[in-house]
C-alpha positions in Angstrom: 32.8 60.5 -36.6 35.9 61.1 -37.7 39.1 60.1 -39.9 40.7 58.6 -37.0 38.1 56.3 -36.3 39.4 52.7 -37.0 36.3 50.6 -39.0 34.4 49.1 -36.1 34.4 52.3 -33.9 32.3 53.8 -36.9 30.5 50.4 -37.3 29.4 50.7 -33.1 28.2 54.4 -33.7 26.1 53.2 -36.6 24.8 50.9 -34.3 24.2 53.2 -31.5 22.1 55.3 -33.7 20.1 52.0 -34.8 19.2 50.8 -31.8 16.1 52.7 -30.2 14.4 51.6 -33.8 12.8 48.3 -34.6 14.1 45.5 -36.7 12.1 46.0 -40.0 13.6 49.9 -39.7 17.1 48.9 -39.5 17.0 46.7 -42.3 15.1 49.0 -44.6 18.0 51.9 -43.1 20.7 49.5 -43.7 19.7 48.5 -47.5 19.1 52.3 -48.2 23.0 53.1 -47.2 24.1 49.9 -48.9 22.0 51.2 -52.4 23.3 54.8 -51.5 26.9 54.3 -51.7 26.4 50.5 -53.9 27.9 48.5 -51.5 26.3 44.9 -50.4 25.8 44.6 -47.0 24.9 41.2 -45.3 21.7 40.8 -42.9 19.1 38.3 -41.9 16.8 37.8 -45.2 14.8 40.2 -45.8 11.6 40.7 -48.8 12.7 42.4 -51.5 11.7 45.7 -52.7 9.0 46.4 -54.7 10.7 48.1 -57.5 10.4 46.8 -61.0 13.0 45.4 -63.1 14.9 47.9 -64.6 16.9 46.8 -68.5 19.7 48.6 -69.8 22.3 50.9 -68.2 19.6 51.9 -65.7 19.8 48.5 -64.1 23.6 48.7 -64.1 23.4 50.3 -60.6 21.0 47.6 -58.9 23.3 45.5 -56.1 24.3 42.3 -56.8 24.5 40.5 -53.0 27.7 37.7 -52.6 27.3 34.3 -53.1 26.6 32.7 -49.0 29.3 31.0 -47.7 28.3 27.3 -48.0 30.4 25.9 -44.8 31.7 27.9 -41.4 35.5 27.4 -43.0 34.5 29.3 -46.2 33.0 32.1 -43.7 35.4 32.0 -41.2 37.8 32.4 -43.5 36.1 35.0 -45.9 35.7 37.4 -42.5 39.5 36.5 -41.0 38.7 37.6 -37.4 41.9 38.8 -35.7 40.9 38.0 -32.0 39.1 34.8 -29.8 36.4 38.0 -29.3 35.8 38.4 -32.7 35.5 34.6 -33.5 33.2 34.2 -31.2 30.9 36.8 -33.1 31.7 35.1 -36.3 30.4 31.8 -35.8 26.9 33.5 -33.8 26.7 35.2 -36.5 26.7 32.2 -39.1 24.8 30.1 -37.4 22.3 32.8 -36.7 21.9 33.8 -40.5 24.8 32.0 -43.0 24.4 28.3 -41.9 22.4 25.8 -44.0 18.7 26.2 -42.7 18.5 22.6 -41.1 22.3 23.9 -38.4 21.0 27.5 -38.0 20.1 28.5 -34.1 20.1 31.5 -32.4 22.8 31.2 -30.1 25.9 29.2 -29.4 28.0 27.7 -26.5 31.5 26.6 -25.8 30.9 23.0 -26.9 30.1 24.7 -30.3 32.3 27.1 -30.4 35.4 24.2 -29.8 33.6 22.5 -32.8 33.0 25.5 -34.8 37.2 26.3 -34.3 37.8 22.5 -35.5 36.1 22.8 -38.8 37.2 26.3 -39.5 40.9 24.5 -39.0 41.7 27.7 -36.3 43.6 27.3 -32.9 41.0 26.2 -30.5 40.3 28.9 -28.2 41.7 28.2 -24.7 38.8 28.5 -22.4 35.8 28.7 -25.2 33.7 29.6 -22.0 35.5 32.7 -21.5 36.1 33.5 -24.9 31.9 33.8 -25.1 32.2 35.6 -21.7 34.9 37.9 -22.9 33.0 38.1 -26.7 30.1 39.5 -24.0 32.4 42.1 -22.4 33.4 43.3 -25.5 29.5 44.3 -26.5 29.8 41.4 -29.3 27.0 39.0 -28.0 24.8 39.0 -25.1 23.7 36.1 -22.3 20.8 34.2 -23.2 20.7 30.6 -21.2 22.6 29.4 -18.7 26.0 29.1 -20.5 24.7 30.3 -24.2 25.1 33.7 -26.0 23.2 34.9 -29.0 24.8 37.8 -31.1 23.5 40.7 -30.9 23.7 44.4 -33.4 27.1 45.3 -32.3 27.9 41.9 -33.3 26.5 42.3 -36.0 27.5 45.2 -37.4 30.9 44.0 -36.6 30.9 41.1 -38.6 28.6 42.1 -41.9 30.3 45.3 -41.8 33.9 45.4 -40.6 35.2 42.1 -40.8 37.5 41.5 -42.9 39.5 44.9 -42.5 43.5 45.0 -42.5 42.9 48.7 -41.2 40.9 48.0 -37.8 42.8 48.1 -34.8 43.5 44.9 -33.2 41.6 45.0 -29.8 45.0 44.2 -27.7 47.2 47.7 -28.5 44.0 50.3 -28.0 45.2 50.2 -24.6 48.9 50.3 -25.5 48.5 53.2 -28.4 46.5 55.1 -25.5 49.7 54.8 -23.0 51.7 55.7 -26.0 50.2 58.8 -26.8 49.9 59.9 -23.4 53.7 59.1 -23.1 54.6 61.4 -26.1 52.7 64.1 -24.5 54.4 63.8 -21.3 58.1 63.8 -22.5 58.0 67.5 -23.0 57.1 68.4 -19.4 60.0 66.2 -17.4 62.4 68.0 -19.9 61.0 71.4 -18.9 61.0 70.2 -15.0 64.8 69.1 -15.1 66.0 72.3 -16.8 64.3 74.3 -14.0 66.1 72.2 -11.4 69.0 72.8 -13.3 
């Protein structure tokens, strides 16, 4: 990794490293970083640990996890996804762990996912079927039935751990920044290659 990396670049090589290890291990790995650098990181629920409670200033450092998100508005709104892509993880994601437990399933479709934009109070997506097939492409969720998608640890890791962040790099200029840089680089050359004409 490195300082360049925008917040869900590092968020997909954490995943990388998690996948060849089974559920229980990546939430046990996941609440050891969280209690490592105190931070509260949202999963699936999980038991607790068996540790004792601890009074005084030696509690002080025990994490505290957020209040859940009582509605998908609250959530939607309390992640802010910038793209279609990454609403589409949002909303798999909350009705896979954050809904009430009488709305929660494991995936979701474009019927829900035009609902799911209605109560949040966000433009509808165009297309919701492409949206999920284009959420798919980006490594956010994968196919499960004909025409639903379930979220998957890219996913997320993208939503628990990134979202909301006003420093990650909208999805539309990677491709732009890229030609940009590669621009730059070029600029010197065709200035060398007209003075030798010259």
């Amino acid at each position: 990794m490195s300082p360049e990396d925008n917040d869900f670049d590092v968020a997909k090589k954490v995943a990388d490293l998690l996948k060849p290890v089974g559920k229980e291990r990546q939430q046990k790995i996941l609440r050891w970083v969280g209690e490592n650098f105190e931070v509260a990181i949202a999963a699936a629920p999980a038991p607790p640990l068996n540790k004792p409670a601890t009074p005084g200033p030696q509690g002080a450092g025990q994490i505290t996890p957020p209040p859940r998100a009582t509605n998908i508005k609250s959530f939607v709104d309390s992640k802010n996804p910038k793209s279609d892509n990454q609403f589409a993880a949002v909303v798999a994601y909350y009705y896979a762990f954050e809904a009430p437990p009488d709305e929660r399933r494991d995936t979701i479709t474009a019927e829900l996912l035009r609902d799911a934009a209605r109560l949040a109070q966000r433009k509808r997506p165009g297309t919701p079927s492409m949206t999920l097939a284009h959420a798919k492409s980006r490594g956010y969720l994968d196919a499960a039935d004909r025409g639903q998608y379930r979220i998957n640890s890219v996913g997320e890791n993208l939503v628990a751990m990134a979202l909301p962040s006003s420093r990650a790099v909208p999805e539309s200029t990677h491709a732009t920044s890229a030609r940009r840089r590669s621009g730059k680089k070029k600029a010197p050359k065709r200035a060398a290659a007209k003075k030798k004409r010259s």
